[in-house]
C-alpha positions in Angstrom: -24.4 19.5 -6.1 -23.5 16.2 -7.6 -20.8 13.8 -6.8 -19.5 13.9 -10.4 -19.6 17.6 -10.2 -17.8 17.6 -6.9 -14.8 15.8 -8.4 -14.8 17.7 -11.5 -13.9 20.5 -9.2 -10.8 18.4 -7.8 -8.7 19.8 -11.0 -9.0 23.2 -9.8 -7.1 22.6 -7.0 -4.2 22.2 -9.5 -4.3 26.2 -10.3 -2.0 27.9 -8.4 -4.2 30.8 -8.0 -6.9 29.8 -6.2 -8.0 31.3 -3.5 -7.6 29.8 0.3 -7.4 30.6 3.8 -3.7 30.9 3.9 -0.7 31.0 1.1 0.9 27.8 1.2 3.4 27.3 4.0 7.1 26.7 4.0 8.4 25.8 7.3 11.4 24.2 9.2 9.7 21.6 12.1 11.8 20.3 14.5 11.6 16.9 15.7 12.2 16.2 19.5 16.0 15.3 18.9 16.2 19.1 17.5 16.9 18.2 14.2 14.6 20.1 11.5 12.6 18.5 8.8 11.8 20.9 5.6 7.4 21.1 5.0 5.4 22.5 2.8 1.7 22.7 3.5 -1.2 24.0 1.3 -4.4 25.0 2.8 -7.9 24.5 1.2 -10.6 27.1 0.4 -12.5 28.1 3.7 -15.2 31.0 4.8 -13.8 32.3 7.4 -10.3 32.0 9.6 -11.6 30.3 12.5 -12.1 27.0 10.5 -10.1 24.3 11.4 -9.2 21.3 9.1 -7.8 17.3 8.9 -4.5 17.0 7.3 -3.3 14.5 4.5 0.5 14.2 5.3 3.1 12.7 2.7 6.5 12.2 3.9 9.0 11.5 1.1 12.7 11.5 0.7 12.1 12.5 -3.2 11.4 16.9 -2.8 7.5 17.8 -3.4 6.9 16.6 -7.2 5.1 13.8 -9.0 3.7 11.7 -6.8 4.1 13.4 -3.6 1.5 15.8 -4.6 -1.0 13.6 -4.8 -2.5 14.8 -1.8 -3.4 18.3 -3.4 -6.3 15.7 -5.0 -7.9 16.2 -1.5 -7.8 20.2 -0.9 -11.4 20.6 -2.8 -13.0 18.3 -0.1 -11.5 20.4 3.3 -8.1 19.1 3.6 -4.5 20.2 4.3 -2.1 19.3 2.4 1.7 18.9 3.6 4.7 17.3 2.0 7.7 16.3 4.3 11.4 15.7 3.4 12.4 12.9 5.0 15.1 13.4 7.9 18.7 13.6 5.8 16.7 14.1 2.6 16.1 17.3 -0.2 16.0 20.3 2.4 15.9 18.7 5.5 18.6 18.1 8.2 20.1 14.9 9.7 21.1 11.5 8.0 18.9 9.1 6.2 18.8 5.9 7.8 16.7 3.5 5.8 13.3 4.4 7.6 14.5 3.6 10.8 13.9 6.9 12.3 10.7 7.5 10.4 8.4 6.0 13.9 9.6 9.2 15.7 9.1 11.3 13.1 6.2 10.7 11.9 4.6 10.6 15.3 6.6 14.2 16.0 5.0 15.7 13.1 1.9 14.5 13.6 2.1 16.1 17.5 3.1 19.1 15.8 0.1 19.4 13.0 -2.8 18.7 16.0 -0.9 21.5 18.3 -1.8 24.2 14.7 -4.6 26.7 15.2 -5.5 25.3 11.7 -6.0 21.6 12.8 -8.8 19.6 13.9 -6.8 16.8 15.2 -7.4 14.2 12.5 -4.3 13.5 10.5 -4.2 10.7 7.6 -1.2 9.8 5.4 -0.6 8.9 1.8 2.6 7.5 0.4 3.8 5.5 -2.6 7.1 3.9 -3.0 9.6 4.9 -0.3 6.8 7.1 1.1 4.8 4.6 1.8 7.6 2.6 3.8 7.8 5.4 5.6 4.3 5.9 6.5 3.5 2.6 7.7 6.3 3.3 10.2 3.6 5.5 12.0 1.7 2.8 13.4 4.5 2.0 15.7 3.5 4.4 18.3 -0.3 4.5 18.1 -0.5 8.0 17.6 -4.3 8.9 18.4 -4.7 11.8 15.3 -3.9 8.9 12.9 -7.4 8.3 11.1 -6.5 6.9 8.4 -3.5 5.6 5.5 -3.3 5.2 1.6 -0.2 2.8 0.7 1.1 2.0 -2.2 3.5 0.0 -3.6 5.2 -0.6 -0.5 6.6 -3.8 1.8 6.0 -4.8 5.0 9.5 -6.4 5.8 12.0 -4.4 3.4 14.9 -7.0 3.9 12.2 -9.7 1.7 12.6 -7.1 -1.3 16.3 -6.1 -1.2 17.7 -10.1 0.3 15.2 -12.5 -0.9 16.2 -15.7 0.1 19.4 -14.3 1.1 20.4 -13.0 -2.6 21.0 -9.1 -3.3 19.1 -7.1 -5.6 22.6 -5.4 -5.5 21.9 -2.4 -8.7 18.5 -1.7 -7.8 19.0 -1.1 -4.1 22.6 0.9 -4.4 21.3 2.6 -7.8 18.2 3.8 -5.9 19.9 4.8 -2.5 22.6 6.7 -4.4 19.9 8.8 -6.7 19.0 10.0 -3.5 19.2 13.5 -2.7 20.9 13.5 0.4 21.4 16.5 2.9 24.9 14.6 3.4 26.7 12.9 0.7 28.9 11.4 2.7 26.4 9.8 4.6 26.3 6.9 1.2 29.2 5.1 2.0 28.2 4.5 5.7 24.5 3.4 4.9 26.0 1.3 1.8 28.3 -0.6 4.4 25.6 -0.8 7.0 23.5 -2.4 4.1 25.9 -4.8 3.1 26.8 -6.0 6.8 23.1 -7.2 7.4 22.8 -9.1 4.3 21.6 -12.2 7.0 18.2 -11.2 8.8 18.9 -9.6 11.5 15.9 -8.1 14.1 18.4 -6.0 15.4 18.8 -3.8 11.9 15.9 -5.0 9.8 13.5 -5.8 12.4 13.3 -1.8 13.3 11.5 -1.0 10.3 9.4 -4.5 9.8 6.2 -4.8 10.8 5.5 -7.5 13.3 2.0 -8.4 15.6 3.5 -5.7 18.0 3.0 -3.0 15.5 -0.2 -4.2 13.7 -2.2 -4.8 16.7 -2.1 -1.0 16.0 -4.2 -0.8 13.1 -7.8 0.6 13.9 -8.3 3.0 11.1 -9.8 3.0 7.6 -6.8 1.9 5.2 -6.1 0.7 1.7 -3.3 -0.8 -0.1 -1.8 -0.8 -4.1 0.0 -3.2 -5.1 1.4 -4.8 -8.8 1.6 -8.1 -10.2 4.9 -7.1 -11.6 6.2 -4.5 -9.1 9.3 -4.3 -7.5 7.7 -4.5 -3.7 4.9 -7.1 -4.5 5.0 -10.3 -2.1 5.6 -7.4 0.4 3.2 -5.4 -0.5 0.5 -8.0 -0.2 1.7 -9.1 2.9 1.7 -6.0 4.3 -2.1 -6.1 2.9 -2.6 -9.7 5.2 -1.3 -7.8 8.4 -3.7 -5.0 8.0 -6.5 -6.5 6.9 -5.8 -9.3 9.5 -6.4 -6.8 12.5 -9.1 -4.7 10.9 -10.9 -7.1 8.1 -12.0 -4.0 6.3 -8.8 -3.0 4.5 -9.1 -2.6 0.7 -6.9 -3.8 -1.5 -6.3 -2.8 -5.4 -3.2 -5.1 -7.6 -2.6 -3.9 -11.1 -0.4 -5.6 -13.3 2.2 -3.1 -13.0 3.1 -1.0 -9.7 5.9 0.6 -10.6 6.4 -1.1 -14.2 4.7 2.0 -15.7 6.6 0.5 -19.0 4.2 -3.0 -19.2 0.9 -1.1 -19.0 1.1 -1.2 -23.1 1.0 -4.4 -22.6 -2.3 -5.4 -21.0 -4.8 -4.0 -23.7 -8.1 -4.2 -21.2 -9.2 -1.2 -18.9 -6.1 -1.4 -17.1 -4.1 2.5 -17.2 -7.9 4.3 -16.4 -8.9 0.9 -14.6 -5.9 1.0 -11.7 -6.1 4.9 -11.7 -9.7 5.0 -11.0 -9.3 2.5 -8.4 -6.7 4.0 -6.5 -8.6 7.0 -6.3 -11.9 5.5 -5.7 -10.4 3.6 -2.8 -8.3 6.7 -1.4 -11.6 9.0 -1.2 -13.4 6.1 0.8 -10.5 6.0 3.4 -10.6 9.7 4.1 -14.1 9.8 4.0 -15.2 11.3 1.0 -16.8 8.4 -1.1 -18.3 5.2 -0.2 -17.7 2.0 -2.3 -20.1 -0.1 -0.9 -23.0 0.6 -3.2 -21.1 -0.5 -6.3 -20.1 -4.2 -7.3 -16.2 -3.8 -6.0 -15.4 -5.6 -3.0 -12.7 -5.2 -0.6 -10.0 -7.1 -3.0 -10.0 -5.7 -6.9 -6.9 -7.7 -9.0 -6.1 -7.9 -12.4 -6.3 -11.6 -14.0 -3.4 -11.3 -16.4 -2.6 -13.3 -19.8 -1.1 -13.2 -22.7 -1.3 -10.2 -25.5 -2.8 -12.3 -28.3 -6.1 -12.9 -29.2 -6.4 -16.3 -26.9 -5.1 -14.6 -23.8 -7.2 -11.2 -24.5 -10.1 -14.0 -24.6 -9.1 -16.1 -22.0 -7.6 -13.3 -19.2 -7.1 -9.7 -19.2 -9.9 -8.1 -17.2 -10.4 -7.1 -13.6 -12.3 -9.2 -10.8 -13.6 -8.4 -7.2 -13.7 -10.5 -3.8 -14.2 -10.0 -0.4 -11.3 -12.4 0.0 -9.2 -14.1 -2.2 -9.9 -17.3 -4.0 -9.4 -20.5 -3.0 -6.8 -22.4 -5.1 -5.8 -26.0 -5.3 -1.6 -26.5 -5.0 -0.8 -28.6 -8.3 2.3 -29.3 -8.3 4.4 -29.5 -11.7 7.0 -32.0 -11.6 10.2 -31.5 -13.8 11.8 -34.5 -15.8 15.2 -36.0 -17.5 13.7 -35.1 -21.0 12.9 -31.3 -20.0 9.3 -31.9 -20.0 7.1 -30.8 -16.8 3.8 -32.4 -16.0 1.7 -32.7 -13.2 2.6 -36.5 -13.4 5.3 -37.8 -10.8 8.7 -39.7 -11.6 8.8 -42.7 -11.8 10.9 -45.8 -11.4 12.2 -45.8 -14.8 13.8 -42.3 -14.5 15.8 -43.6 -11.4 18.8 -44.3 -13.9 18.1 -40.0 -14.8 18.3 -39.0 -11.4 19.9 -35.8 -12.5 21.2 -32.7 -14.4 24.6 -31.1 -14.2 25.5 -27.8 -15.4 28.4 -25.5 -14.9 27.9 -21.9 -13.5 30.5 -19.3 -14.5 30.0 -16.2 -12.2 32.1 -14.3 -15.0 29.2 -15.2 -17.8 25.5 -14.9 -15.6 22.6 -15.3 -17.6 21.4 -11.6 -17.8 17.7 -10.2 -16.6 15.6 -9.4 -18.8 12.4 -8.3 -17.6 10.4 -9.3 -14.2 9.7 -7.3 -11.0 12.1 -4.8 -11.5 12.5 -0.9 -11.2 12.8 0.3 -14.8 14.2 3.4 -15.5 11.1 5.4 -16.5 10.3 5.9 -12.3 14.4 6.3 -11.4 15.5 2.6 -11.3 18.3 0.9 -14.2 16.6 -2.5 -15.1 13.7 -3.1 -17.9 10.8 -5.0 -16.4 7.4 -6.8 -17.0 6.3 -9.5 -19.5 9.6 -9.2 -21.7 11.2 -12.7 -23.9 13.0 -15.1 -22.6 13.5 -17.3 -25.5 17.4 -16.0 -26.0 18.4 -16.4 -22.3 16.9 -19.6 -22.4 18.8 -21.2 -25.3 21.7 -21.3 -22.9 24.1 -24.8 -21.3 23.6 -23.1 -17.8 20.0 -22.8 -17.9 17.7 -26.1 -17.5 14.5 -25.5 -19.3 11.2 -28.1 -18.4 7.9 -27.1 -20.9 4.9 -28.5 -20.4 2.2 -29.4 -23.0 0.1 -26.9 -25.0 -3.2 -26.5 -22.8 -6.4 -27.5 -24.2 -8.1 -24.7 -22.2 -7.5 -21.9 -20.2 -6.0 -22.4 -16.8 -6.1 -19.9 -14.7 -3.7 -19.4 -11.7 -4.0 -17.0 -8.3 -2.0 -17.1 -5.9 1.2 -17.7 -4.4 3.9 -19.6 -7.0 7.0 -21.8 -5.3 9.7 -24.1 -6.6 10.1 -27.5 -4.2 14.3 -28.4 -5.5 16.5 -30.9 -4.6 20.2 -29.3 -5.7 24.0 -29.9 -4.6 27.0 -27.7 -5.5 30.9 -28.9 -5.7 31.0 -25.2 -4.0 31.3 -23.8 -0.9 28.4 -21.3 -1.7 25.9 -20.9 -4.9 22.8 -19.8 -6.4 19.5 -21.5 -7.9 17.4 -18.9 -10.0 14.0 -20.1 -10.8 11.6 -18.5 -13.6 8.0 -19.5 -14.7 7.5 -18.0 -18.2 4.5 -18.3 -20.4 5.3 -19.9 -24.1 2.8 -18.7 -26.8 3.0 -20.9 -30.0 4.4 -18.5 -32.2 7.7 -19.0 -29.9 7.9 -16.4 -27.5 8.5 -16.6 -23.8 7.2 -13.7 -21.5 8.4 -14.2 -18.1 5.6 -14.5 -15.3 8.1 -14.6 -12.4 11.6 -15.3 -11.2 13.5 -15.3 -7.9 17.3 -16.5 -7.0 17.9 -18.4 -3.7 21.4 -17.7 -2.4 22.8 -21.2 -0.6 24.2 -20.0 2.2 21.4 -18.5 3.9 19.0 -21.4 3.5 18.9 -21.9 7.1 18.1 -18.0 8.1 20.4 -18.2 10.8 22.8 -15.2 11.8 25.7 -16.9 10.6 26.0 -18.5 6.9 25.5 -22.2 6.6 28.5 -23.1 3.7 27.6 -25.7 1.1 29.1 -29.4 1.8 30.0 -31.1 -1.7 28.2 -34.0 -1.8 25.3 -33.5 0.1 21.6 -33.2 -1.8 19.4 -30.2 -0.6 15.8 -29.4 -0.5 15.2 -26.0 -1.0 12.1 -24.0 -1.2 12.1 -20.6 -2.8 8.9 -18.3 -2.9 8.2 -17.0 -6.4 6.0 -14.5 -5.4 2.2 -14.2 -6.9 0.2 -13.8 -9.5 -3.2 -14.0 -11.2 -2.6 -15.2 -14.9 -4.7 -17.0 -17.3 -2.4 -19.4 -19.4 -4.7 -19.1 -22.8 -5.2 -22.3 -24.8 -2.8 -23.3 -27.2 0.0 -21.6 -24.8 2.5 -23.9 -22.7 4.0 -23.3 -19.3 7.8 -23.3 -19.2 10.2 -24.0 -15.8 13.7 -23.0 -15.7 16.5 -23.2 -13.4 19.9 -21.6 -13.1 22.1 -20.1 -11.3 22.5 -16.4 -11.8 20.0 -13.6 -12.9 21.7 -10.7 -13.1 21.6 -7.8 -12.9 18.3 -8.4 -10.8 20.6 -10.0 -8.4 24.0 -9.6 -7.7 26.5 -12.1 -9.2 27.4 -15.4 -6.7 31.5 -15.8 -7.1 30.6 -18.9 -5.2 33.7 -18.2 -3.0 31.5 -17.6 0.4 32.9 -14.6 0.7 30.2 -12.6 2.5 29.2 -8.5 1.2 31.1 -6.7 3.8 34.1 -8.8 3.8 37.1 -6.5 2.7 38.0 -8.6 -0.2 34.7 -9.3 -1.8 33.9 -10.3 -4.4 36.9 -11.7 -4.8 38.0 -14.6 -7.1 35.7 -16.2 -9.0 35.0 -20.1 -8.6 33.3 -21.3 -11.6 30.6 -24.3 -9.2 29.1 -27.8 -11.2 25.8 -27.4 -10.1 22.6 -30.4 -9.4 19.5 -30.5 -9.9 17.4 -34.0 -9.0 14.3 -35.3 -10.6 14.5 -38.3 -9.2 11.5 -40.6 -8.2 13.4 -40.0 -4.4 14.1 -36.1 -5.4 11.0 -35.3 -7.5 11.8 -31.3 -7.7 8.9 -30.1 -8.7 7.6 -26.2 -8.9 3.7 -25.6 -7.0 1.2 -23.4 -9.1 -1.8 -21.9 -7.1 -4.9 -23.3 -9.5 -8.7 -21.4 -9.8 -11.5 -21.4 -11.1 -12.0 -19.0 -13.5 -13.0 -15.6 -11.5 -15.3 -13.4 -11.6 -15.3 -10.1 -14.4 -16.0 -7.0 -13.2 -16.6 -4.1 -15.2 -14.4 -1.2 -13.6 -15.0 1.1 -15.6 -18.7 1.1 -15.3 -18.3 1.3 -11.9 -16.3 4.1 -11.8 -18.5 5.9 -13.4 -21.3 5.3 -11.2 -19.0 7.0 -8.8 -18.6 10.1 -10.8 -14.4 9.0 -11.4 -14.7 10.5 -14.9 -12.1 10.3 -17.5 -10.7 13.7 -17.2 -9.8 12.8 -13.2 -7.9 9.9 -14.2 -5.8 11.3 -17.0 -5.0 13.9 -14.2 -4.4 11.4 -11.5 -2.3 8.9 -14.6 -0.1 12.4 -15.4 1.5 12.7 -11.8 2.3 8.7 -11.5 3.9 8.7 -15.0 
């Protein structure tokens, strides 16, 4: 029998007659503080009842639909399948606590699957989104029937995603906590407030769901890892890729342009819907044993080099590459001038005189999103995402705007992106929002990536560190990554503001903390600095590469036996 017919025979496992050992299960398990978690298990074809199986275990706090049944893709090849509600979540009992209790029970239900007559002691998990926050929570305790974990789309430190540098990604977080279907409503409020009280890093709350050296030194099992250029979890994601991979130096990696920005994948017109599809897949059968990669051309890490949608960046980018590791890039530092121009050219003694620009921030009039990392609302979130035009949002007195020169040739970017500003504020508190955006020469501006750095937590201390007036600042603010191929004839635009919203939640510039009583409070419209000064040259840091290496994906899928008809049935369930 063939590999290609052998995962041809995956979509039957999709017919709800076919025959198996047992009817699927529908249990209440209890976890070992006696509260009771609702699972459904499916069992796969077997000869005879005496035949005892590895589990694929996906615990969600969304029911048993869409994505969670992905792991009814491994039935045909000797699995069980089961699908947990979360504790506090769909049918199950308890309160929902942000993943924190997801260590214990995990590693309760685990206990309980080896002690089945059905088992063979080898468990492996498979989550994406919140399920996969909560899987990686089962490496805590080392359980020894762990043998394996597919993540995607998931963070390693959740408190980088909802507080990056200190600023809340207010909507997304309380719009996506509040769609939840919780076993107690009234729970919201509580978990809202508990959220809003920890808005500084704290290893006390945050620090129970991170992962740290403690928990990695953990990780001696087959593993791989999706992530998105443009997803809501990304940095995260790919650290949580550099812990992993760190302890075991076999962990695979796949990073589409779009994680959960299912709306941008009309954008990138090469191999990209079938291309991260067939990778997932390809990389989830070689964690659980079925397939092995290493005979084809794709390495350990498989990324997308993104570029524009016309004809030069379709040329110039747009195509898949393959590395054991990832490239090596050269920081090239971009340094921004009086006359909004950016070049890689430093100030100089003439612009002392132009030390700086002033603008006035209004927290009543932000400068709105549009597009980025986001959670759009085709997968439950409220904010369009992706490649979308800036051009509009950029024509305003509160944003500063630096544009480099049309480029003679391609250059290509991988890697992590970071702003280097010197800023002051007549305010007690403030924000500086940051966005790299691509500028093709018929006059659009598609965003590559943003992020807002909120003042007073520059210091990461427990307490806030308030603004004095007066005093000059050097912040640094992590833009996240990419891989993007800035096509000829295109130019490379810096901005910088103050407010991004509704990715982030509006700065009054009062200092008035979340949880304070009185927040937000009254609104204090701040005259904010930026320096480009030959003794303040702010300046944003672009990863440079060579040119990598294509890789035809789809041929090499197909060498596999990951036909078409898989992936359109794989692409259905994450759409």
């Amino acid at each position: 029998m063939t590999l290609k017919f052998v995962l041809l025979m995956l979509l039957s496992s999709f017919i709800p007659s076919l025959a198996r050992r047992h009817p699927p299960m529908e249990v209440m398990v209890p976890m070992s503080d006696g509260v009771e978690l609702h699972t459904r298990i499916f069992f796969p074809r077997s000869e005879n009842d005496e035949t005892k199986f590895p589990v694929v275990l996906d615990r969600s706090p969304y029911g048993y639909g869409d994505m969670e049944e992905f792991m009814n893709l491994f039935l045909p090849f000797g699995f069980v399948s089961i699908g947990q509600d979360m504790r506090g979540t769909e049918k199950s009992e308890g309160n929902w606590n942000m993943f924190i209790d997801d260590a214990s029970d995990s590693l309760d239900m685990g206990n309980w699957i080896t002690e089945q007559d059905w088992s063979n002691g080898e468990v492996y998990t498979f989550g994406m989104s919140a399920d996969g926050m909560g899987s990686i929570q089962t490496i805590e305790n080392a359980p020894s029937w762990l043998k394996g974990q597919y993540v995607g789309w998931a963070p390693s430190r959740m408190y980088n995603v909802l507080f990056p540098h200190g600023a809340y990604k207010q909507k997304t977080t309380e719009d996506w906590v509040s769609d939840l279907d919780m076993t107690d409503e009234s729970w919201l409020p509580t978990l809202l407030q508990t959220i809003h009280e920890n808005e500084n890093h704290s290893d006390e709350f945050w620090g129970q769901v991170e992962m740290n050296d403690e928990k990695l030194n953990n990780v001696n099992f087959p593993n791989a890892i999706w992530a998105g250029w443009y997803d809501i979890f990304q940095a995260e994601t790919l650290a949580l890729f550099d812990g992993y991979n760190e302890k075991l130096k076999e962990t695979k990696l796949v990073v589409d342009p779009c994680g959960h920005c299912l709306e941008a994948q009309s954008f990138w017109t090469q191999d990209v819907v079938y291309g991260r599809t067939g990778l997932a897949l390809a990389q989830a059968f070689e964690v659980f044993g079925i397939m092995d990669l290493k005979r084809t051309n794709i390495k350990n890490i498989t990324y997308y080099v993104m570029s524009s949608n016309d004809t030069a960046g379709t040329e110039a980018g747009q195509y898949w590459s393959t590395t054991e590791e990832w490239p090596k890039f050269a920081p090239t530092s971009y340094y921004l001038h009086a006359d909004g121009t950016a070049s890689t050219e430093g100030q100089n003694e003439v612009e002392a005189s132009e030390e700086s620009t002033t603008y006035a921030y209004d927290p009543s009039n932000p400068v709105p999103t549009v597009g980025g990392n986001n959670l759009p609302h085709s997968i439950g979130g409220s904010i369009p995402c992706g490649p979308l035009d800036q051009s509009e949002v950029d024509d305003r007195d509160d944003v500063l705007v630096f544009e480099t020169e049309p480029q003679k040739d391609a250059l290509y970017l991988t890697g992590p992106l970071l702003a280097d500003l010197f800023v002051s504020s007549d305010a007690v508190d403030t924000d500086f929002s940051v966005k790299i955006s691509d500028v093709y020469p018929t006059g659009e501006v598609l965003i590559i990536s943003d992020q807002t750095f909120r003042m007073r937590w520059r210091e990461n201390k427990d307490e806030p560190d308030m603004i004095v007036n007066g005093t000059v600042y050097n912040i640094n603010i992590n833009i996240w990554n990419t891989s993007y191929a800035v096509a000829p004839g295109h130019a490379l635009r810096f901005t910088v503001s103050s407010s991004n919203f509704p990715r982030f939640s509006v700065n009054p510039n009062n200092g008035l903390l979340l949880a304070d009583p009185v927040y937000p409070g009254k609104n204090v419209t701040a005259m904010n600095t930026l320096y480009h000064s030959s003794d303040h040259q702010s300046r944003f840091i672009l990863p440079v590469v060579k040119k990598p290496k294509r890789v035809r994906v789809l041929k090499e899928l197909e060498s596999l036996g990951i036909t078409e008809t898989m992936v359109e049935s794989f692409k259905t369930r994450l759409n």
